[in-house]
MARBA-700036 format. One record per residue (C-alpha): residue in three letters; x, z, y. Coordinates in steps of 0.5 Angstrom, whole numbers, plus 500, padded with zeros to 3 digits. Example, Ala and Ser with C-alpha at 12.3 -4.5 7.8 and 13.67 -1.06 7.14 Angstrom:
<vonus>
ala525516491;ser527514498;
</vonus>
This chain:
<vonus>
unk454543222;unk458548226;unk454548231;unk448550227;unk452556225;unk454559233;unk447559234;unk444562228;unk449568229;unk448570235;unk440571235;unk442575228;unk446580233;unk441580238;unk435582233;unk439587230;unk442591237;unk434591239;unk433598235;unk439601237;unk436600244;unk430602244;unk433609239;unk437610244;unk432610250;unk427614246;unk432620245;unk434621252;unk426621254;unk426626249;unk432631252;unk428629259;unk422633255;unk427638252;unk430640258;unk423640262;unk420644258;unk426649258;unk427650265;unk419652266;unk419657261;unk424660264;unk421660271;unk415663267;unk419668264;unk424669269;unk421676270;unk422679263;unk429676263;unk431680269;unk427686267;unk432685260;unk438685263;unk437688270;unk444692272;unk444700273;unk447700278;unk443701285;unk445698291;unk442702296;unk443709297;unk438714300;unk440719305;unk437725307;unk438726315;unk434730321;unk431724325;unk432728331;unk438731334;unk441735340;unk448732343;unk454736341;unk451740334;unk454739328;unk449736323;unk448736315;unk446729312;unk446728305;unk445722300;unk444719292;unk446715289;unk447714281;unk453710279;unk459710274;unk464707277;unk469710280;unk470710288;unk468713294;unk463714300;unk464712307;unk461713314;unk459708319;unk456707326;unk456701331;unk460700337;unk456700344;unk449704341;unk451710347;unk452714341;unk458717338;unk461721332;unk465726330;unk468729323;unk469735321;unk477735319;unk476744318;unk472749317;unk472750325;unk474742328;unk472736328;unk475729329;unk472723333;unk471717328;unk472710331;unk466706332;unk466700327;unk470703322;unk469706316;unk471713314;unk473715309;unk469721306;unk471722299;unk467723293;unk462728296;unk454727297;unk454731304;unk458732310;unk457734317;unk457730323;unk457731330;unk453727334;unk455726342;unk451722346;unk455718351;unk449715353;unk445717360;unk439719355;unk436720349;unk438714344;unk436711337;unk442709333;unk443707326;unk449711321;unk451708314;unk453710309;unk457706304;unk460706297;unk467703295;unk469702289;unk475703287;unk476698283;unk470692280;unk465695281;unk457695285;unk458696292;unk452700295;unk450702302;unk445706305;unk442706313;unk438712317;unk436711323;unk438718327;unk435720335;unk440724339;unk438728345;unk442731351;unk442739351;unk438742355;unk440747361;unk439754360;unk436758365;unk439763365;unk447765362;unk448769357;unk453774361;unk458779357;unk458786359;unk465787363;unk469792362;unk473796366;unk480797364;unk485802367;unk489801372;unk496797372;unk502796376;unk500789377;unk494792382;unk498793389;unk495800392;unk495801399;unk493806404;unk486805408;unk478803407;unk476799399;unk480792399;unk476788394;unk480782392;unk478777386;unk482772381;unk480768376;unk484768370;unk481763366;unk476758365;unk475754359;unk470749356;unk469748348;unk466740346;unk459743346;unk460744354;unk460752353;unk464755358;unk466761359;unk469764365;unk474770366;unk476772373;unk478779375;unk476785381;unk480790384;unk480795389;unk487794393;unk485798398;unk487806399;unk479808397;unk473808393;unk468802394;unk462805392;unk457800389;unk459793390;unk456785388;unk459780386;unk455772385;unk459766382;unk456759382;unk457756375;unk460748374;unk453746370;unk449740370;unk443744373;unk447748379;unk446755377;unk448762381;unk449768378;unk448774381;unk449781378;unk447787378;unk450793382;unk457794380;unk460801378;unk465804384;unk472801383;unk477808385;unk483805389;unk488802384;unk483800379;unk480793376;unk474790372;unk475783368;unk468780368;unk466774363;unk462769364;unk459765358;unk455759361;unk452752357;unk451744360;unk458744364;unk459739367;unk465737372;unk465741379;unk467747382;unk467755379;unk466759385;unk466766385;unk465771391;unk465779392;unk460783397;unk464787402;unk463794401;unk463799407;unk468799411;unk472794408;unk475790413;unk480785409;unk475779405;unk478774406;unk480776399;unk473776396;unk472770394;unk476765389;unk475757387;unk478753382;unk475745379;unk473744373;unk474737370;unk469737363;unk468729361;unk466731354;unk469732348;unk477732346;unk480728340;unk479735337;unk474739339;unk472747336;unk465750334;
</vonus>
């Protein structure tokens, strides 16, 4: 009798788990199909989704910028970016592109801004730039602008692509009118024939490599020169000689400051030389030389 009875409630409990089973693997087929048809329509209206909640935040910014530019002039980029988050704009160019970039630290100077690192440019939507090419020629290089926020908040950036060309040497240059000055004690006179004797005084390069030359003529000797040339050879990327026209008579004792402006300097010789006038017999004063050492631009540098 007892055996009878073991047996008869474990096949009850058997009978009575078989629908809980089936209820159970019926209702995770379910889910399964839940699920599935969920991750499709999501997939179908991943657009719509988007579109709803796409973010005002821009990330690119759009900069407006000349595609082409001369070695050593300063030049305007603006950009736009609509955002309101708090933060600032930045400039950014790569290393070893042959290019590199100044900022403008006042209204007459600019800044090197090292490559690699991002300059801070304040909240300002347009600055200058200095381009300068390091490069032996023209060279396409890429500047960035970036917005960093102050806080949390959408980073954004902008890339231009910009052409920087080397200046070209003018044929020609521009030469200021001298002015004669009176005489000085600092002009020894003495008796004799015209004695012409000249000195340089200064010779100075700006970032551009615009020289300007100044050196001065006098008439040491004891009578006037009559007319009288002088030629100077200007430290230029094309060797240039400047001739000039005839010359006012210089009385004894008096001198001329003469003034140079030239472009495209480069490192070499300023050489100035005075033509001999009648009867001079003393030249070995007439002519002057002074090096000039020019590698670019300085750290600073005007315009």
């Amino acid at each position: 009798m007892s055996e009878t009875h073991v047996t008869t409630t474990s096949t009850t409990k058997r009978s009575t788990q078989l629908p809980n089973i089936l209820a159970i693997i019926g209702f995770l087929i379910l889910l399964i199909i839940v699920v599935w048809g969920l991750i499709h329509l999501a997939s179908l209206s991943s657009g719509w989704f988007s579109g709803l909640f796409k973010t005002k935040h821009e990330t690119s910014i759009s900069i407006t910028a000349p595609n082409t530019v001369v070695s050593g002039t300063p030049t305007q980029i603006k950009w736009n970016y609509t955002t309101s988050d708090a933060g600032h704009y930045a400039f950014l160019y790569q290393c070893g592109t042959g290019v590199e970039f100044g900022a403008p630290v006042d209204a007459t100077h600019f800044a090197r801004i090292p490559c690699g690192a991002a300059f801070t440019l304040g909240t300002s939507t347009s600055t200058y730039i200095l381009p300068i090419l390091t490069a032996a020629s023209s060279t396409k290089t890429n500047m960035t602008v970036l917005f960093i926020p102050t806080g949390t908040g959408t980073q954004a950036q902008g890339v231009s692509a910009i052409t920087v060309t080397p200046r070209v040497a003018t044929s020609t240059p521009v030469v200021t009118k001298p002015a004669e000055t009176t005489p000085t004690e600092t002009v020894p006179v003495v008796h004799g024939p015209a004695d012409l004797s000249v000195r340089i005084t200064s010779i100075t390069i700006d970032a551009y490599g615009n020289g300007t030359a100044v050196f001065d003529i006098a008439n040491i000797g004891g009578t006037s020169t009559g007319e009288w040339y002088f030629t100077a050879q200007l430290p230029t990327l094309s060797p240039y000689t400047y001739s000039s026209p005839a010359q006012a008579p210089l009385a004894p004792g008096s001198h001329i400051v003469n003034t140079l402006n030239f472009t495209q300097a480069a490192s070499g010789n300023f050489y100035v030389n005075v033509s001999p006038t009648a009867g001079e017999v003393q030249t070995n004063n007439n002519t002057a030389l002074q090096y000039v050492t020019y590698g670019g631009y300085q750290q600073q540098y005007s315009y």
